[in-house]
C-alpha positions, -999 to +999 in steps of 0.1 A: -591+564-205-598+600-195-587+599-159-558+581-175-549+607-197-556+634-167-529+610-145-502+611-175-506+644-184-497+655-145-469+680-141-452+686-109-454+648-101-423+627-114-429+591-132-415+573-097-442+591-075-472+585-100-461+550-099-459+549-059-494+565-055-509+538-074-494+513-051-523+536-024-548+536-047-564+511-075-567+539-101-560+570-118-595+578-114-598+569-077-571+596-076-594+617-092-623+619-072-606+620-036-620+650-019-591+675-012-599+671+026-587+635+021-559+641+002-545+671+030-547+647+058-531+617+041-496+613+053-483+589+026-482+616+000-456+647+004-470+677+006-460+690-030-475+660-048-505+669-030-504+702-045-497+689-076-527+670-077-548+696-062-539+720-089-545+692-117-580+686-102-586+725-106-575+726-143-609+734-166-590+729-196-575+690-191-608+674-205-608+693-237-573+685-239-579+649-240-608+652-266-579+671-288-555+643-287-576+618-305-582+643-335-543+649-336-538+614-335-520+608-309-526+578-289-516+572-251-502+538-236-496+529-200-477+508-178-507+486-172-516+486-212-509+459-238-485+473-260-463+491-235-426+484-239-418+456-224-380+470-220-387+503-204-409+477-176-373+473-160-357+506-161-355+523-124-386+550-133-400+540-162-431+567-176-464+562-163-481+564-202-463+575-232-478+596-260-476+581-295-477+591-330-472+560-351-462+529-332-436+521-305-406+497-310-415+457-306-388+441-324-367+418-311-332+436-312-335+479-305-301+499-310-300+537-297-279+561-319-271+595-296-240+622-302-236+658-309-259+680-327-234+701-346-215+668-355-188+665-376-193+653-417-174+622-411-197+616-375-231+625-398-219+594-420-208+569-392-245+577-376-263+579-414-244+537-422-250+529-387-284+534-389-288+519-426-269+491-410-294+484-384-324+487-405-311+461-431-307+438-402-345+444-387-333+463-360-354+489-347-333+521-345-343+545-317-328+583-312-340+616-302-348+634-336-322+665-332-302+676-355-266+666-366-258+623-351-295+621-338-311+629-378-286+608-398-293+581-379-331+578-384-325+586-420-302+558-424-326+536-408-355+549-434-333+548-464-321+511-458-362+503-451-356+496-416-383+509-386-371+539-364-383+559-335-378+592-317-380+601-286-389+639-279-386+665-253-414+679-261-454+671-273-454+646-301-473+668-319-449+695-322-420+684-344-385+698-329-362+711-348-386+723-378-360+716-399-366+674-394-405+681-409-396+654-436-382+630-409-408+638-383-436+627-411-417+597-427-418+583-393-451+587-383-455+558-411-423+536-409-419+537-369-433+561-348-427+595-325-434+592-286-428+616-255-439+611-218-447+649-223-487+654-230-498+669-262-491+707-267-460+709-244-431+732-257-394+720-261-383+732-230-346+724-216-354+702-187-376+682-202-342+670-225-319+649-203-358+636-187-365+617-222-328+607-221-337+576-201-365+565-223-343+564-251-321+543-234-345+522-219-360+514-254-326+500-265-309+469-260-272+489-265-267+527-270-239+538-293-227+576-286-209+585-321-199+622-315-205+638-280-184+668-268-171+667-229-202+680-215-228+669-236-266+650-232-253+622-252-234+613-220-262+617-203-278+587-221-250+568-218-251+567-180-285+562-180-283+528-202-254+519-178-277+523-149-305+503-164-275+474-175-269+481-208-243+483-230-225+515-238-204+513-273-189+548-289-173+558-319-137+566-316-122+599-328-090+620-328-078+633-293-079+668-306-111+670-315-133+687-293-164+658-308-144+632-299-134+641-262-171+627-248-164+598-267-128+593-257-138+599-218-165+570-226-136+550-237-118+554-208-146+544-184-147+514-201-174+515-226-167+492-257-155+501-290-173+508-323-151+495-349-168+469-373-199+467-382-196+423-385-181+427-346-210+451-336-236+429-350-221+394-338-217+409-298-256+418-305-265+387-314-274+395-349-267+378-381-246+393-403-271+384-433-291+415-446-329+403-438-340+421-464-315+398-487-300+428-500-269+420-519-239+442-527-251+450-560-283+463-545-263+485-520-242+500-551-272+512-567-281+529-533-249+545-535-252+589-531-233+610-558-203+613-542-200+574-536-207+567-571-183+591-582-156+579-561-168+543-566-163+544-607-131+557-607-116+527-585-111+491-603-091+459-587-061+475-585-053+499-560-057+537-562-042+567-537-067+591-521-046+618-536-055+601-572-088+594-566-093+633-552-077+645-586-100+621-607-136+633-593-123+669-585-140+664-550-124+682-518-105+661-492-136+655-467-163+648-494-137+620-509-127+605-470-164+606-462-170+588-497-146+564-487-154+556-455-191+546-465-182+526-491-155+506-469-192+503-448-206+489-475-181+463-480-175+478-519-142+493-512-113+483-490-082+498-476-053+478-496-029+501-474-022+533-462-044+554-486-048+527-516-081+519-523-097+495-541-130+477-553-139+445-533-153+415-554-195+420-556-215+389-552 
């Protein structure tokens, strides 16, 4: 497993060129131990993977490295392993080995949840139910564990009991942004953390758009829910569309600068995020909760703004302005309120701006 490790851990050498030397050669090991003399005169290799491998060879530290990663548990799985995903086997380049904390996704359906780090509070709870959506259902939620779309959408997953992984641009054992520490652990437990980047390696910015494949290459479908015009959420998108998945995205309003990736998307064809019973039916999903949660269950889930909103509202309608004056909360909090509780199926849109309770089961 060492020379393995030694193979993965190579820098310099992209996943498509480790993948081609082992069409020369049986083993990362047999790579190993060809004298340099060998590897100079051999004309299959370009000359800067050479160098890559000549300068991996010469590295005293690599070996202690790979002692390390046991103790920070951190495990490594390769193409040629049992457990590797069987999705990322088709993508164009998939990653020689992976580095996990946790597990990695095996379920039968895998959704991937990208947009914008500073993301609006109405995208934060489109990602947040999308996630909890997914997780009710079994399906394994997978995103990249920044801040803003990326968070809310593994948190959703959690809080709904549902399985959820990140994909990192950096070492799993480095948890990017600090601020997702809580996330970063919960996950370890319920899901898992994984990077083709070895242990120890910073978040630098290339290494980004890299891990953007393998996000989309763990999902069946990749839904972008905020992205600005130039943003890596598009970046994901295109690579899904390259490995023949399908691209969904959250509409928004033309004069939003978080909605204009989305919108572009749109316009390209991608399909349309608009209800949740549509979503999961074009994914082959049924609409029944597996974890038989019914809509009472879900109320008692609800967060203090949708509790507030949701005991002021009976069978008969109510406006928005009304229901604003009757919990005291601002516009947003009450629309974001809403909107998740239309989600949840407890509330519906009688018309423009009346709202009411729906029937529980």
């Amino acid at each position: 497993m060492k020379y393995r490790y030694w193979f993965a851990a190579l820098t310099g050498v992209s996943s498509r060129e480790k993948l081609e030397l082992l069409k020369i050669y049986k083993s990362p090991e047999e790579i190993f131990w060809i004298p340099e003399y060998r590897l100079e005169k051999e004309h299959r290799i370009p000359e800067k993977t050479v160098r890559a491998l000549q300068a991996a060879k010469r590295d005293p530290g690599w070996e202690a490295s790979y002692l390390q990663m046991a103790e920070q548990g951190v495990e490594l799985v390769c193409i040629d392993q049992p457990g590797y995903p069987s999705r990322l086997l088709h993508i164009y380049d998939p990653p020689y080995g992976l580095f996990v904390k946790g597990t990695l996704p095996a379920g039968e359906h895998a959704v991937a949840i990208v947009g914008a780090r500073g993301c609006s509070v109405y995208g934060q709870a489109v990602a947040k139910r999308l996630g909890q959506l997914l997780g009710e259902h079994g399906v394994d939620v997978v995103s990249g564990l920044a801040c803003g779309i990326d968070g809310a959408a593994h948190r959703g997953a959690l809080e709904a009991g549902g399985g959820t992984w990140g994909v990192l641009g950096c070492g799993v054992d480095i948890c990017y942004p600090r601020q997702n520490r809580d996330l970063y652990r919960a996950m370890e437990q319920r899901g898992g953390l994984c990077s083709e980047s070895p242990p120890g390696t910073q978040p630098l910015p290339y290494l980004f758009p890299r891990r953007n494949r393998i996000i989309s290459g763990l999902a069946d479908a990749v839904v972008v829910v905020e992205a600005r015009e130039k943003s890596g959420s598009l970046i994901t998108a295109d690579c899904a569309l390259e490995q023949g998945k399908t691209v969904y995205a959250v509409p928004g309003r033309i004069s939003d600068d978080l909605s204009r990736g989305c919108l572009w998307l749109l316009s390209q064809g991608a399909c349309v995020y608009y209800s949740e019973e549509e979503f999961l039916r074009e994914l082959g999903i049924a609409s029944v909760p597996k974890n038989g949660k019914n809509k009472k269950l879900i109320q008692n889930a609800l967060e203090k703004n949708e509790r507030l909103v949701y005991s002021v509202l009976d069978f008969s309608p109510l406006h928005l302005d009304q229901i604003i004056g009757q919990t005291g909360l601002e516009f947003q909090q009450a629309v974001v309120a809403l909107f998740r509780l239309q989600c949840l199926g407890l509330v519906k849109e009688i018309s423009k701006n009346q709202y009411s309770r729906t029937r529980l089961s």
